[in-house]
C-alpha positions in Angstrom: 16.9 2.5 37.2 19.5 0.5 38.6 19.2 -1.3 41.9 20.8 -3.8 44.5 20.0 -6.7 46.0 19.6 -6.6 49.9 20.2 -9.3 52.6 16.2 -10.3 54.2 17.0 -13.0 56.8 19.1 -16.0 54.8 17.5 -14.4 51.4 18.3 -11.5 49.1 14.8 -8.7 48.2 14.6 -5.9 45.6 12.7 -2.8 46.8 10.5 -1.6 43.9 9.8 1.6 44.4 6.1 2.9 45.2 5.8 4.8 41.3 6.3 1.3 39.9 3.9 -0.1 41.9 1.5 2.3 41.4 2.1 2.1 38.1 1.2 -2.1 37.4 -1.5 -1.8 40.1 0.7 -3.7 42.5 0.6 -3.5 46.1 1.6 -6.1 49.5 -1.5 -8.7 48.6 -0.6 -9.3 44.5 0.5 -12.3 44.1 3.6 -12.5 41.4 4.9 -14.9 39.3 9.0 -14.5 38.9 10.3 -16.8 35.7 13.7 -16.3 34.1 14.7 -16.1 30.4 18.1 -17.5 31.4 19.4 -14.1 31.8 16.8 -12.1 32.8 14.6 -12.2 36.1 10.9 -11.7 34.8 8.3 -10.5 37.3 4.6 -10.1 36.4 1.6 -9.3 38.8 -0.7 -12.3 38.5 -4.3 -11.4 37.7 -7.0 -13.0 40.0 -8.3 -14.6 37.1 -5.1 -16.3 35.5 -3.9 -17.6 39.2 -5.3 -21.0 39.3 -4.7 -22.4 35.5 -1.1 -20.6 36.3 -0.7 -22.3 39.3 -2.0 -25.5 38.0 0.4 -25.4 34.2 3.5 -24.2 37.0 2.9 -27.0 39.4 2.7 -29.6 36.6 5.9 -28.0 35.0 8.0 -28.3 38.2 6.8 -31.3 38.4 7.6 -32.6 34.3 11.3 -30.7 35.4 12.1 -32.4 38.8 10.4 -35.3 39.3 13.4 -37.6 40.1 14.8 -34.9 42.3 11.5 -34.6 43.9 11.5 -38.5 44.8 14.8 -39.1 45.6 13.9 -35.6 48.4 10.5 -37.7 50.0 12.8 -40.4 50.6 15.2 -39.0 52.9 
């Protein structure tokens, strides 16, 4: 399947089409959890179990990766 991206507001969305959806179980309310490989854009459905130690090991990784940037943002 080959898609494009299209313009929503001052971002760009993907429509994932409703047998897809179906399929993983995903529907407006599933949170997801988009990571890249570099080269690839990963998106995975986040189970209602997994979401807060996912949240918590993401949060604390953004952090680890930016936390000069963050800083030198809460100053201005």
């Amino acid at each position: 399947m080959v898609k494009k991206l299209s313009k929503y507001g001052n971002s760009m969305a993907i429509i994932i089409d409703k047998p897809i959806l179906e399929l993983l179980n995903i529907n407006e309310h599933t949170q997801l959890k988009i990571k890249t490989d570099g080269k690839n854009i990963i998106i995975e459905p986040i189970s209602p179990k997994k979401t807060k130690s996912s949240q918590k090991k993401d949060y604390e990784k953004i952090i680890d990766t930016y936390q000069e940037a963050l800083k030198k943002l809460s100053k201005n």
